[in-house]
N, CA, C and O atoms as a Maestro MAE file, in Angstrom:
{
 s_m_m2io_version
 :::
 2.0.0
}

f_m_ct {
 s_m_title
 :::
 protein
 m_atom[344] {
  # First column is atom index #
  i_m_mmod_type
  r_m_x_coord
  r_m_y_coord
  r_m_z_coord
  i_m_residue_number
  s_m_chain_name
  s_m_pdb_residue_name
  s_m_pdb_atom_name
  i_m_atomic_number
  :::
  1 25 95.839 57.374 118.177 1 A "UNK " " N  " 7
  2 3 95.551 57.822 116.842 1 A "UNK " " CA " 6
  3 2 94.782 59.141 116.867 1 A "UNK " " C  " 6
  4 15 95.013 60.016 116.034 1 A "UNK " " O  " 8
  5 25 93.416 59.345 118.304 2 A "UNK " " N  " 7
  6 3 93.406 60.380 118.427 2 A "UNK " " CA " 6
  7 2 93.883 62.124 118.183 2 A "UNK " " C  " 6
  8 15 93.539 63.114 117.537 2 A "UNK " " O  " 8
  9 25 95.089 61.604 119.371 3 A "UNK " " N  " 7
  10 3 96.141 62.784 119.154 3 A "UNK " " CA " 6
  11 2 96.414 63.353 118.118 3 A "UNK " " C  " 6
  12 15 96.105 64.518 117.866 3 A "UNK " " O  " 8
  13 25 97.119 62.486 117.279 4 A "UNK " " N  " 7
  14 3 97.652 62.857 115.930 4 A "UNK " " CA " 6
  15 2 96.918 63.436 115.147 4 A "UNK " " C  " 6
  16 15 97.412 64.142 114.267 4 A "UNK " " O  " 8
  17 25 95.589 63.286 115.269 5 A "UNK " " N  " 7
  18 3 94.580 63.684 113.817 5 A "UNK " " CA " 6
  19 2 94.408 65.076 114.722 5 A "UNK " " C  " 6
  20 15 94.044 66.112 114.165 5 A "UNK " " O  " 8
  21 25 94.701 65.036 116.190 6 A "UNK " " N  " 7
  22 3 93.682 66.339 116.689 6 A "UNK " " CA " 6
  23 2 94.860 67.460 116.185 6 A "UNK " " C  " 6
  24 15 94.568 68.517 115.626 6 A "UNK " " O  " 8
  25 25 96.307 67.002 116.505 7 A "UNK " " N  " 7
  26 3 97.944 67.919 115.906 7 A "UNK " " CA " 6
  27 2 97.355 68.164 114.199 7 A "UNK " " C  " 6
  28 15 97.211 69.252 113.640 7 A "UNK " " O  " 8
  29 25 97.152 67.128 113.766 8 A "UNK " " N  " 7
  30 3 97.200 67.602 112.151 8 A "UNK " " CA " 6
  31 2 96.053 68.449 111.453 8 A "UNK " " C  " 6
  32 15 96.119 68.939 110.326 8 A "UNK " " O  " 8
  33 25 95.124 68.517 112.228 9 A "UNK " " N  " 7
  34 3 94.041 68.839 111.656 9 A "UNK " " CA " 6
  35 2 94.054 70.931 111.752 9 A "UNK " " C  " 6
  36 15 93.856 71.590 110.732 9 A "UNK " " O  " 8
  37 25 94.278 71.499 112.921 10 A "UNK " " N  " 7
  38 3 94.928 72.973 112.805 10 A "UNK " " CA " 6
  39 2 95.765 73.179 112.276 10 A "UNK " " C  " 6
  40 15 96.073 74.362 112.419 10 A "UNK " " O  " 8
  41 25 96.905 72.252 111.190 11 A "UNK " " N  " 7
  42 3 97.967 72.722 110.531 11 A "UNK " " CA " 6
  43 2 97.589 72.561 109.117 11 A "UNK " " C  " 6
  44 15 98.023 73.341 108.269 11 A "UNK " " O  " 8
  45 25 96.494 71.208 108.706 12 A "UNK " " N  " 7
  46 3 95.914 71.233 107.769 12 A "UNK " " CA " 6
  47 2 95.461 72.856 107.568 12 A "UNK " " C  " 6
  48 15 95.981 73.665 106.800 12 A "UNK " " O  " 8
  49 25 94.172 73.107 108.629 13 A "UNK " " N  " 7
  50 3 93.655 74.111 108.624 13 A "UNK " " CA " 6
  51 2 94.021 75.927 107.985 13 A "UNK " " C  " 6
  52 15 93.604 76.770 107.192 13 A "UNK " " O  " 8
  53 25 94.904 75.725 108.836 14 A "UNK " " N  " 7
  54 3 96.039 77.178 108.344 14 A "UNK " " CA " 6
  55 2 96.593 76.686 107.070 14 A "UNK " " C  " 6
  56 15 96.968 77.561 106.289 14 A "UNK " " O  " 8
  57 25 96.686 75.763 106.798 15 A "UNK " " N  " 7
  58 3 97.601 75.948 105.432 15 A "UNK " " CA " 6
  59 2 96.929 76.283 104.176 15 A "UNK " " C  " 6
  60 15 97.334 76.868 103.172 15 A "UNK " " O  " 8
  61 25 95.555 75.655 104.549 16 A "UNK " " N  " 7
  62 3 94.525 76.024 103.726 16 A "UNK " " CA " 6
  63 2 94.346 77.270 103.716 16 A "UNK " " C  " 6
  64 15 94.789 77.867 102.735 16 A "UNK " " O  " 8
  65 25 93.787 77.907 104.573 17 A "UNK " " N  " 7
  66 3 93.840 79.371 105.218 17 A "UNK " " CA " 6
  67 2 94.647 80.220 103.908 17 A "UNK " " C  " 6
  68 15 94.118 80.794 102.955 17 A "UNK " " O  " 8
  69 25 96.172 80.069 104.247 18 A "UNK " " N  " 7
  70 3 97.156 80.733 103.694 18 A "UNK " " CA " 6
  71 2 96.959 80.520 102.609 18 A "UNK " " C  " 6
  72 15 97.128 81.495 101.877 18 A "UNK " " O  " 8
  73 25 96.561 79.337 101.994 19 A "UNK " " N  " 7
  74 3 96.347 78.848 100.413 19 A "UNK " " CA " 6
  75 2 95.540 80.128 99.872 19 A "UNK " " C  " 6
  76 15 95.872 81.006 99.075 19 A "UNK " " O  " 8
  77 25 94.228 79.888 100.678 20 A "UNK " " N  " 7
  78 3 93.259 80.821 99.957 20 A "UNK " " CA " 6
  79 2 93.512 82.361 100.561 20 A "UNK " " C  " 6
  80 15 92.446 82.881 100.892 20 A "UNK " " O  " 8
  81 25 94.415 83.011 100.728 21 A "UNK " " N  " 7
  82 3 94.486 83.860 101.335 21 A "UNK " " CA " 6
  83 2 95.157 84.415 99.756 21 A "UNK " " C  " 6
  84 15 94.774 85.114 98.818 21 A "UNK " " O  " 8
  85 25 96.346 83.650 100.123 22 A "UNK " " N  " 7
  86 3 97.194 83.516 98.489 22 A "UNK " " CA " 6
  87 2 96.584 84.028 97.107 22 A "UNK " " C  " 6
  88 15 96.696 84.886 96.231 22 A "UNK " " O  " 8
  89 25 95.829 82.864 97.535 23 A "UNK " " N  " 7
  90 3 95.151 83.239 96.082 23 A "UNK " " CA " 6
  91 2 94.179 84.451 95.685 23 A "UNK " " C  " 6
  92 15 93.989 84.976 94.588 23 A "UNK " " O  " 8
  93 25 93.711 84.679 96.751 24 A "UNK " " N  " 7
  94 3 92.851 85.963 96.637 24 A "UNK " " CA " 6
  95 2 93.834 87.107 96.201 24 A "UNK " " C  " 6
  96 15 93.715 87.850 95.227 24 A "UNK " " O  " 8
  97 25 94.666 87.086 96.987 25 A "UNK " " N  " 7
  98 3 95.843 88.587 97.076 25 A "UNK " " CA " 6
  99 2 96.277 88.372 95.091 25 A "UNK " " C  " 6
  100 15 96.108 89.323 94.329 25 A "UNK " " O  " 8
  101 25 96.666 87.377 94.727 26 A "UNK " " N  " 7
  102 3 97.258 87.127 93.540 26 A "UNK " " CA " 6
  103 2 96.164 87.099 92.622 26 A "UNK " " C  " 6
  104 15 96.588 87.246 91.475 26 A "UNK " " O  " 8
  105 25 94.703 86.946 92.683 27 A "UNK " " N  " 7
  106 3 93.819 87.597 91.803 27 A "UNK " " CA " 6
  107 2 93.530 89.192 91.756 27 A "UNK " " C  " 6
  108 15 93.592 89.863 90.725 27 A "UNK " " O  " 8
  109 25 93.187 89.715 93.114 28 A "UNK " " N  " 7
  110 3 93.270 90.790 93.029 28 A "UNK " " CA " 6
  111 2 94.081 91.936 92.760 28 A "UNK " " C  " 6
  112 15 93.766 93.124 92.827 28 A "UNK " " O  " 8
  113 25 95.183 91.404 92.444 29 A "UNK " " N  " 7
  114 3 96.482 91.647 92.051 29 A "UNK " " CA " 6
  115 2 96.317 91.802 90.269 29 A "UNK " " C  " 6
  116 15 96.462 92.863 89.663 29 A "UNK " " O  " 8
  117 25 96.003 90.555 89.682 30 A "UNK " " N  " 7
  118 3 96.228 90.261 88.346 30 A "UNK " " CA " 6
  119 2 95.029 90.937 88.067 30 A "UNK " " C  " 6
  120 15 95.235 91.284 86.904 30 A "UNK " " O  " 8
  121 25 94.022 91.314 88.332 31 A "UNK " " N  " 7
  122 3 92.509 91.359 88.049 31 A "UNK " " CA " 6
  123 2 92.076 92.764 87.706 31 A "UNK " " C  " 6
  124 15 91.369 93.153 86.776 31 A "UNK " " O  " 8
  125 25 92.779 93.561 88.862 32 A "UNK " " N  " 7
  126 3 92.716 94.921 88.843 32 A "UNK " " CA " 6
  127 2 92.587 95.984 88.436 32 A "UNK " " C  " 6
  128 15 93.757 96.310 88.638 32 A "UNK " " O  " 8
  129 25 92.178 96.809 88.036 33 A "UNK " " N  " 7
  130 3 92.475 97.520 86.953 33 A "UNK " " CA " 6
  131 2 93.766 98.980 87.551 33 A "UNK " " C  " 6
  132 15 93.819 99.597 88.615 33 A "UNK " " O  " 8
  133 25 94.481 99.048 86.502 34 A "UNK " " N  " 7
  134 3 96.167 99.913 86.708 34 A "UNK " " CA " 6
  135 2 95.091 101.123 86.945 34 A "UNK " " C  " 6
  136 15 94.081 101.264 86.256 34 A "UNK " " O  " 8
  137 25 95.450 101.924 87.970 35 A "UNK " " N  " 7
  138 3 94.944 103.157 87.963 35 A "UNK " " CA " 6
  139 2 96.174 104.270 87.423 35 A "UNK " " C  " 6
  140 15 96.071 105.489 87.553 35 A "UNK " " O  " 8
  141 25 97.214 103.648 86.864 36 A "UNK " " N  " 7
  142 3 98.202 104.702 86.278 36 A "UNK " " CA " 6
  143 2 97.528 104.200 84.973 36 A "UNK " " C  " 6
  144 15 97.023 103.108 84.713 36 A "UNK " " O  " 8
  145 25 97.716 105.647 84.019 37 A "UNK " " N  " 7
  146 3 97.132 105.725 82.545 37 A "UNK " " CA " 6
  147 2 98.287 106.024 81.955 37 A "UNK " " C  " 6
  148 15 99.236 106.280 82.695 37 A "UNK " " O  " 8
  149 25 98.487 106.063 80.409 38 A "UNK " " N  " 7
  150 3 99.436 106.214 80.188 38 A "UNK " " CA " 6
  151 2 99.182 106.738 78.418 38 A "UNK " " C  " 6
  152 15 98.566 105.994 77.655 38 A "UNK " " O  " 8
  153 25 99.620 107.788 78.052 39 A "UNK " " N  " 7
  154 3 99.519 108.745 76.706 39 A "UNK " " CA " 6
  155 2 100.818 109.050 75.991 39 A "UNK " " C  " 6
  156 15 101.890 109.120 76.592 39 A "UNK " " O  " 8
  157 25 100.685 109.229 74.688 40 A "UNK " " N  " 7
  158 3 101.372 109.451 73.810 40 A "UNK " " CA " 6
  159 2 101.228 111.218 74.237 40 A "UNK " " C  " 6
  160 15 100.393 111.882 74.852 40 A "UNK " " O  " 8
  161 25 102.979 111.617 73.295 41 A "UNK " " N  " 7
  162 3 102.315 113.192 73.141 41 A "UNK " " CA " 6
  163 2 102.650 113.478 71.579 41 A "UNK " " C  " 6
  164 15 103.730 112.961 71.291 41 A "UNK " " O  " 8
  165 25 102.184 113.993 70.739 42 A "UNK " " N  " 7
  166 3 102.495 114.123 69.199 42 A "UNK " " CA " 6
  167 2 104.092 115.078 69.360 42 A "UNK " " C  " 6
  168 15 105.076 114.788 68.678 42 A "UNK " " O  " 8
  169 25 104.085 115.940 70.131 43 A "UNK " " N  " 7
  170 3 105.201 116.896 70.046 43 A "UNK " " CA " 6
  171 2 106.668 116.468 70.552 43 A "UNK " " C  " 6
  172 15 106.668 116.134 71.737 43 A "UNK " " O  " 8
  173 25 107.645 116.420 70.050 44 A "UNK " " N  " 7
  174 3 108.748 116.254 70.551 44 A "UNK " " CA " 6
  175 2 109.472 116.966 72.006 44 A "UNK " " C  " 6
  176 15 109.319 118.183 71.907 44 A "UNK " " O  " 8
  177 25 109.792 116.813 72.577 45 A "UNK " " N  " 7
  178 3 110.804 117.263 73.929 45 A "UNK " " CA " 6
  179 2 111.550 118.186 73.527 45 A "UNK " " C  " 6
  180 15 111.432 119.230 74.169 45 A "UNK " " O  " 8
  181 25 112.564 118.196 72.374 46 A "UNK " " N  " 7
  182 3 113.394 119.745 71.699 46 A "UNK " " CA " 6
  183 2 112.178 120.537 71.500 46 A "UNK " " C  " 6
  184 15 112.157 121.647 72.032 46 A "UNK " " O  " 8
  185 25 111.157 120.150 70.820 47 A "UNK " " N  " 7
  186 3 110.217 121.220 70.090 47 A "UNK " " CA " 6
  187 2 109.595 121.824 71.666 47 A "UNK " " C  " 6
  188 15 109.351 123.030 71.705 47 A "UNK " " O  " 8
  189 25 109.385 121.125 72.736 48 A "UNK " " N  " 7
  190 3 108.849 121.656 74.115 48 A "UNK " " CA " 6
  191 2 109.700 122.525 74.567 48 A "UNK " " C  " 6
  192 15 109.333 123.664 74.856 48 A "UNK " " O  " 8
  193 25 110.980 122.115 74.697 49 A "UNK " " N  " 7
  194 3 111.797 122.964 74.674 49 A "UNK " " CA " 6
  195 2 112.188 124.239 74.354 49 A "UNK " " C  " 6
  196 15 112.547 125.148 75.102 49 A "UNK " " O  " 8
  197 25 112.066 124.201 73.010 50 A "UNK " " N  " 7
  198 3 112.430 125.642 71.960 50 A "UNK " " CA " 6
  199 2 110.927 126.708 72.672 50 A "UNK " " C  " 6
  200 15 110.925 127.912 72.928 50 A "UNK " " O  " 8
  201 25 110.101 125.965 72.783 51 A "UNK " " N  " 7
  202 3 108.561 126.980 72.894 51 A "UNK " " CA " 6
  203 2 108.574 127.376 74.051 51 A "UNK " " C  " 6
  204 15 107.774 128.294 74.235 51 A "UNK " " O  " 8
  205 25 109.312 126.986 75.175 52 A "UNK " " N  " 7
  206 3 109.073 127.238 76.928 52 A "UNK " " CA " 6
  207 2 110.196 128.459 77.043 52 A "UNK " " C  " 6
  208 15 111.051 128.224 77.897 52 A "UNK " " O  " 8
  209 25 110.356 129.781 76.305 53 A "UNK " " N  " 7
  210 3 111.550 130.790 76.382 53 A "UNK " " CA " 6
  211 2 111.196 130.983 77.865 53 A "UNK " " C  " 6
  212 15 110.215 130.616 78.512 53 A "UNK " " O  " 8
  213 25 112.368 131.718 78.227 54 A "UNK " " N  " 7
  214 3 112.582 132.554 79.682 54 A "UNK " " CA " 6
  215 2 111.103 133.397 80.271 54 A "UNK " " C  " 6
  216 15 110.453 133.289 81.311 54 A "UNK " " O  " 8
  217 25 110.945 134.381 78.874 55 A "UNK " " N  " 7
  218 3 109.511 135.062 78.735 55 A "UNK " " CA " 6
  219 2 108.759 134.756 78.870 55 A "UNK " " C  " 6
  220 15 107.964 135.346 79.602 55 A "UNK " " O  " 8
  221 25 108.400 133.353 78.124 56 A "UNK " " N  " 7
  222 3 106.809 132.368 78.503 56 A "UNK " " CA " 6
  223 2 107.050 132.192 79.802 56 A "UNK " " C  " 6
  224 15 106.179 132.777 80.446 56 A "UNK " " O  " 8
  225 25 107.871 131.627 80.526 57 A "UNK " " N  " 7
  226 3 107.868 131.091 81.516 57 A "UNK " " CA " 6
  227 2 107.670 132.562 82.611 57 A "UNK " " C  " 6
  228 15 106.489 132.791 82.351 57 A "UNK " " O  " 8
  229 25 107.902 133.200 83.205 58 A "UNK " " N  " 7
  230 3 107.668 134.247 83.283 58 A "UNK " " CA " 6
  231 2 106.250 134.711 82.937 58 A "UNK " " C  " 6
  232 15 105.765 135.555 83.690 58 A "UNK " " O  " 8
  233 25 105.545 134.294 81.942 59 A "UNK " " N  " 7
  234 3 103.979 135.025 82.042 59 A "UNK " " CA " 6
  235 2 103.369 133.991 82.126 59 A "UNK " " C  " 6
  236 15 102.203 133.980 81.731 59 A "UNK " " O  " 8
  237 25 104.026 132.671 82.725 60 A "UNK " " N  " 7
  238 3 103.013 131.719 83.100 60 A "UNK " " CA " 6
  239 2 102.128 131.492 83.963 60 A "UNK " " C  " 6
  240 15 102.326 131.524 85.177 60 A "UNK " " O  " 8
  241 25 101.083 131.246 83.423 61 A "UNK " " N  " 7
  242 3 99.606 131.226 84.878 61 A "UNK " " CA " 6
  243 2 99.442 129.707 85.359 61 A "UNK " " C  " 6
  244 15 99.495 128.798 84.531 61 A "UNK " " O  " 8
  245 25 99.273 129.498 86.502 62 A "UNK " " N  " 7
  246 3 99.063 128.270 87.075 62 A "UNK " " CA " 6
  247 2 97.497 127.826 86.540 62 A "UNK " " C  " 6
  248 15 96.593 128.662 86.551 62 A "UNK " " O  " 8
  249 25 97.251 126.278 86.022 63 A "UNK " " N  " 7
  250 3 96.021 125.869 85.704 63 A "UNK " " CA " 6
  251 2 94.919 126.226 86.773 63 A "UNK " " C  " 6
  252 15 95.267 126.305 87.951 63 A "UNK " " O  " 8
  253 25 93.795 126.413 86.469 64 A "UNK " " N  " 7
  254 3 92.387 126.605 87.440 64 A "UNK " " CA " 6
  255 2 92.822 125.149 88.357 64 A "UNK " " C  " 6
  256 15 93.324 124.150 87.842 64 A "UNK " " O  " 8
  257 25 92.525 125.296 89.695 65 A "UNK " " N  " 7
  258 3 92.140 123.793 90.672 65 A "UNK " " CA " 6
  259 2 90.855 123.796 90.879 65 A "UNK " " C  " 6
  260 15 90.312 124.863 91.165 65 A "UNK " " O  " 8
  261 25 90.171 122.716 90.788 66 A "UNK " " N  " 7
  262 3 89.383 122.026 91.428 66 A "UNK " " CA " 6
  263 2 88.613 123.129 92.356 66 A "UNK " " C  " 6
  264 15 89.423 123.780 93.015 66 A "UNK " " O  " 8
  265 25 87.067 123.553 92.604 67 A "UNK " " N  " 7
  266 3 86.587 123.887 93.381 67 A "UNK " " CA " 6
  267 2 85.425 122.882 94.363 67 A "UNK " " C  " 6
  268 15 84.919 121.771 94.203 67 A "UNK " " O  " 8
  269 25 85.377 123.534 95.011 68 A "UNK " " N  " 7
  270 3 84.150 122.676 95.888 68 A "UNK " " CA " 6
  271 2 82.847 123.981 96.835 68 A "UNK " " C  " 6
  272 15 83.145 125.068 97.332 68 A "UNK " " O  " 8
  273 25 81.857 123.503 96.797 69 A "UNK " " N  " 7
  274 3 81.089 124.665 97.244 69 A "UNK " " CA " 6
  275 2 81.072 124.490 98.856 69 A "UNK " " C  " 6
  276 15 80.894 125.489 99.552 69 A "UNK " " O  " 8
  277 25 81.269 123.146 99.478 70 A "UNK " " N  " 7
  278 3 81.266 122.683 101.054 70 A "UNK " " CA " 6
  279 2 82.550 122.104 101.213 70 A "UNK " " C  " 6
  280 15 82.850 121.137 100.513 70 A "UNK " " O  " 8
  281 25 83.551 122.685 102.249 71 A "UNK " " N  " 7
  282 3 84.265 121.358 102.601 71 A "UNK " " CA " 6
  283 2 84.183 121.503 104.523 71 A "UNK " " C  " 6
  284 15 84.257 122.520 105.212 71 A "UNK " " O  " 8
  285 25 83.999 119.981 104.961 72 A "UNK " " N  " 7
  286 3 83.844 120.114 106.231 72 A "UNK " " CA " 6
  287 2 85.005 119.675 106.673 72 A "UNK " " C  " 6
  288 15 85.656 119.007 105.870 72 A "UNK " " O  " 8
  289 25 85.534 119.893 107.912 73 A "UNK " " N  " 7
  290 3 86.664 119.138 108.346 73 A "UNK " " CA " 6
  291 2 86.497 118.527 109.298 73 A "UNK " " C  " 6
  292 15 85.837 118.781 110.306 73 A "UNK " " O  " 8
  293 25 87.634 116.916 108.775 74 A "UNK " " N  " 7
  294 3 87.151 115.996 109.839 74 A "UNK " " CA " 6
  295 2 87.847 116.299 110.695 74 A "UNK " " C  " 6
  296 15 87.445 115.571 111.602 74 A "UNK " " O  " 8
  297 25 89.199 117.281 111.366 75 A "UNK " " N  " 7
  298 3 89.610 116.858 112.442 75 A "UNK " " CA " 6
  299 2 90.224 118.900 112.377 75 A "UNK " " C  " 6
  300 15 90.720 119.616 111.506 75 A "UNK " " O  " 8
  301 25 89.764 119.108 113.944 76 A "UNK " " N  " 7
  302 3 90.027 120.133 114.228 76 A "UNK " " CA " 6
  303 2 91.674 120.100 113.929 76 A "UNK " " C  " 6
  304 15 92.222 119.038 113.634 76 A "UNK " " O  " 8
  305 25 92.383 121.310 114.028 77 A "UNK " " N  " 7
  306 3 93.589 121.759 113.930 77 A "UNK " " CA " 6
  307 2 94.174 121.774 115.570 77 A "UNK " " C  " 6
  308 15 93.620 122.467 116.424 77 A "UNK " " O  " 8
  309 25 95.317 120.947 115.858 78 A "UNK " " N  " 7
  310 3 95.863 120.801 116.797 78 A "UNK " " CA " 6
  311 2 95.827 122.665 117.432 78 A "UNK " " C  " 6
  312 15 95.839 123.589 116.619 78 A "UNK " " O  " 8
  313 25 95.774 122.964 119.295 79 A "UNK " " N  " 7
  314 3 96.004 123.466 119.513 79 A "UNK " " CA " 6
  315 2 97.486 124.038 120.033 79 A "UNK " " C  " 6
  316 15 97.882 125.185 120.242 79 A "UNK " " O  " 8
  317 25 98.131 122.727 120.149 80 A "UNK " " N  " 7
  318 3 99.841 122.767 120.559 80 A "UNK " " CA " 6
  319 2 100.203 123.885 120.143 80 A "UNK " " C  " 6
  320 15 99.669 124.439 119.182 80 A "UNK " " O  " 8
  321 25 101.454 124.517 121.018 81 A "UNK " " N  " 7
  322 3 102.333 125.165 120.612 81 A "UNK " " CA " 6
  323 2 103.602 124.291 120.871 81 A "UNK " " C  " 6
  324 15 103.909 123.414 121.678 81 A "UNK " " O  " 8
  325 25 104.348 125.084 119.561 82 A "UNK " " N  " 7
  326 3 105.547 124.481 119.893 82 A "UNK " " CA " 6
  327 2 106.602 125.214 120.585 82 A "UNK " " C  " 6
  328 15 107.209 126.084 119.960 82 A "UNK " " O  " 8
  329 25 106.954 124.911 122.065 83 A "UNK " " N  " 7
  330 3 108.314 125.625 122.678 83 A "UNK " " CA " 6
  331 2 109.346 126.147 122.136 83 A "UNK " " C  " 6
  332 15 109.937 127.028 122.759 83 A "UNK " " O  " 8
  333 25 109.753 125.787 121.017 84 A "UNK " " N  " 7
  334 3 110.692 126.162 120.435 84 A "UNK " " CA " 6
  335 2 110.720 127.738 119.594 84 A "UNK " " C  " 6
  336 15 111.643 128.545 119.481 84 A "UNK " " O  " 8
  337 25 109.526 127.770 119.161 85 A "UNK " " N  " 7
  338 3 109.000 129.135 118.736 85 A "UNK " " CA " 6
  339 2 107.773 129.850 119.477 85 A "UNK " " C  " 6
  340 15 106.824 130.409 118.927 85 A "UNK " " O  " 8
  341 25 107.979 129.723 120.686 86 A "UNK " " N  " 7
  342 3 107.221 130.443 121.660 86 A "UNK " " CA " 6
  343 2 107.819 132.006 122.196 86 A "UNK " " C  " 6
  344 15 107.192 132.654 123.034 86 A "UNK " " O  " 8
  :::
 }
 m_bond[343] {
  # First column is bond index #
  i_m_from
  i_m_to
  i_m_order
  :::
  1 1 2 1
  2 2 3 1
  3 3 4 2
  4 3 5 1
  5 5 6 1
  6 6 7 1
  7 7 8 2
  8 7 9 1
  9 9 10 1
  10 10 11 1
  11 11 12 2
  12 11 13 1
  13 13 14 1
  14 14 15 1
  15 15 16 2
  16 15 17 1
  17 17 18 1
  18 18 19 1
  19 19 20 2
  20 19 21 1
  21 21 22 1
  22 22 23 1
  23 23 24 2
  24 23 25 1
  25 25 26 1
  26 26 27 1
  27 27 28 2
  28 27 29 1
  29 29 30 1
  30 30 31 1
  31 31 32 2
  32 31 33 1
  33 33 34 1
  34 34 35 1
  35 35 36 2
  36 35 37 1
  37 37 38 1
  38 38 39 1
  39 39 40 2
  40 39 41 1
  41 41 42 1
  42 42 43 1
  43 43 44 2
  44 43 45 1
  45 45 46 1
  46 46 47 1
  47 47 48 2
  48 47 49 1
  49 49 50 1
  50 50 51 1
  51 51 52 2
  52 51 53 1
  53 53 54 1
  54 54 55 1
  55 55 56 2
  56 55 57 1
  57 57 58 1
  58 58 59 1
  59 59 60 2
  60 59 61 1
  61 61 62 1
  62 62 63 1
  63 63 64 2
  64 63 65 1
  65 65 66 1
  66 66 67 1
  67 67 68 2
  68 67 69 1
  69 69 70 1
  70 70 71 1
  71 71 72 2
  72 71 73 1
  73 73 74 1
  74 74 75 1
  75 75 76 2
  76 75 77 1
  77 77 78 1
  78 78 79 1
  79 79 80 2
  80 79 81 1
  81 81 82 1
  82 82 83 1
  83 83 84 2
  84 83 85 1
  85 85 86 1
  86 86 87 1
  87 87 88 2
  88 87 89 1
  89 89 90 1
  90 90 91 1
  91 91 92 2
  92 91 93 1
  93 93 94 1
  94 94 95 1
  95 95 96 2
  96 95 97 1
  97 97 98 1
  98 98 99 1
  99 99 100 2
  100 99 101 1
  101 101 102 1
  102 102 103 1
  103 103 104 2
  104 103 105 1
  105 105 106 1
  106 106 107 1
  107 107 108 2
  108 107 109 1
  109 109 110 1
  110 110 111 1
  111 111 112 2
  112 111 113 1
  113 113 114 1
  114 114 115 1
  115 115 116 2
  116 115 117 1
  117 117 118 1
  118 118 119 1
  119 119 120 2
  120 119 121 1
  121 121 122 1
  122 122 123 1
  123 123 124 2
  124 123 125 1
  125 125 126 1
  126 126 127 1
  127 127 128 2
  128 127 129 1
  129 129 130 1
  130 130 131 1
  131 131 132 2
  132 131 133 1
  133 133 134 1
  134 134 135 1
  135 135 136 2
  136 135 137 1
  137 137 138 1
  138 138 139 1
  139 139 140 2
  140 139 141 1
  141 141 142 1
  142 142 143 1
  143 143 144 2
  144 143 145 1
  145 145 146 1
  146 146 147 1
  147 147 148 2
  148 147 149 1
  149 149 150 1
  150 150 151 1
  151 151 152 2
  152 151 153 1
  153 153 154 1
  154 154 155 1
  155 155 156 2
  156 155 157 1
  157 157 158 1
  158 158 159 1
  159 159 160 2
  160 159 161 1
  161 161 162 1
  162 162 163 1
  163 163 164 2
  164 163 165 1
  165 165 166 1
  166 166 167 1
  167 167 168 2
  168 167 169 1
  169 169 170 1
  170 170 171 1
  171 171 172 2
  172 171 173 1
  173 173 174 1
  174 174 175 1
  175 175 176 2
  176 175 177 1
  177 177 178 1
  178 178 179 1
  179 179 180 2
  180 179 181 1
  181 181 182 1
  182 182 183 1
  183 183 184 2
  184 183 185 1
  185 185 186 1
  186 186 187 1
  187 187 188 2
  188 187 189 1
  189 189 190 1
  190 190 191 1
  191 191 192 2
  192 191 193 1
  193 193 194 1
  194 194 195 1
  195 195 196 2
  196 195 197 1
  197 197 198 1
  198 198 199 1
  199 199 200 2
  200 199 201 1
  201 201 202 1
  202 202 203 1
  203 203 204 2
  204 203 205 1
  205 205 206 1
  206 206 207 1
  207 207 208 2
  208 207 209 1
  209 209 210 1
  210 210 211 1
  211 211 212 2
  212 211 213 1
  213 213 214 1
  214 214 215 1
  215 215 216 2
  216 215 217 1
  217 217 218 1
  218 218 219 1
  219 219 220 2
  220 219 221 1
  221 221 222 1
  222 222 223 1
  223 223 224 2
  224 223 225 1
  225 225 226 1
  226 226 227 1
  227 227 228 2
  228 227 229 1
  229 229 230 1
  230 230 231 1
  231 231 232 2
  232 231 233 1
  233 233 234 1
  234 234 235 1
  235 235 236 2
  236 235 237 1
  237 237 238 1
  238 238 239 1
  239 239 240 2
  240 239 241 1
  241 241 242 1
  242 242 243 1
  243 243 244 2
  244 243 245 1
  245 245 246 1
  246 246 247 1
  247 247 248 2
  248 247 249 1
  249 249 250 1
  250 250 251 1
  251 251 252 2
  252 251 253 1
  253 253 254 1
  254 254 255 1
  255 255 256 2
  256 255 257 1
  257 257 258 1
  258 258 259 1
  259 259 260 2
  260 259 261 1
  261 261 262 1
  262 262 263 1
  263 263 264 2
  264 263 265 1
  265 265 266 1
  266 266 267 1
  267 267 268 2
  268 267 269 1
  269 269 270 1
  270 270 271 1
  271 271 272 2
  272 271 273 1
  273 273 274 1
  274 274 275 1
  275 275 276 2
  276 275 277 1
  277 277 278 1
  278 278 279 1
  279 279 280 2
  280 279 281 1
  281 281 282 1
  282 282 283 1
  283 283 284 2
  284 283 285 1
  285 285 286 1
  286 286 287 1
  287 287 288 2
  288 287 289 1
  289 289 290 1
  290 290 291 1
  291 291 292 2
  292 291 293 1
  293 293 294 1
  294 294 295 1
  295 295 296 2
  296 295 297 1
  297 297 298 1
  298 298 299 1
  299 299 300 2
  300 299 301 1
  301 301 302 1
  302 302 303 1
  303 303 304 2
  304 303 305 1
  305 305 306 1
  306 306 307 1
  307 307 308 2
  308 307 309 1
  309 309 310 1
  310 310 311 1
  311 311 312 2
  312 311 313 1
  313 313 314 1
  314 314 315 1
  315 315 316 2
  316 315 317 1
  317 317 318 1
  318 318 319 1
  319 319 320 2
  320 319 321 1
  321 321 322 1
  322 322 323 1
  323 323 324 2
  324 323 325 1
  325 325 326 1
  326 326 327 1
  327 327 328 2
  328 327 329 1
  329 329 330 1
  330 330 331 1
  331 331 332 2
  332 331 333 1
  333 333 334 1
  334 334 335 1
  335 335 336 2
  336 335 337 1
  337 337 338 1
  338 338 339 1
  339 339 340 2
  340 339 341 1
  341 341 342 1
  342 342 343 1
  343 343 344 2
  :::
 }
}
């Protein structure tokens, strides 16, 4: 009778395991908060359209990015060359 309880008792074990493994993944799942957002726009797609002429597009400026006053780097830049363009 030994035996048997000593076989069942690591399969009990893991199954439990997996149970609560389960369940964690499937709360943190449901729980989460969506990091995609999602907006209305008042203006129609023709009306975006009609306003984006050849010309605008053409004197268009790219938005400001993001500055930073420090950036350090974590990993030097490979010294390899590549043979192929040697």
């Amino acid at each position: 009778m030994m035996a048997q309880s000593q076989k069942l008792f690591p399969l009990v074990g893991i199954s439990l395991l997996g149970l609560l493994i389960g369940l964690y993944l499937f709360a943190a799942k449901r729980f989460s908060k969506s990091k995609v957002t999602k907006h209305s726009v008042g203006t129609s797609s023709k009306d975006t359209l009609k306003y984006w002429t050849a010309d605008k597009m053409r004197s268009a400026q790219p938005a400001p990015l993001p500055t930073t006053d420090k950036v350090e780097p974590t990993k030097k830049p490979s010294q390899k060359t590549d043979p192929q363009h040697s």
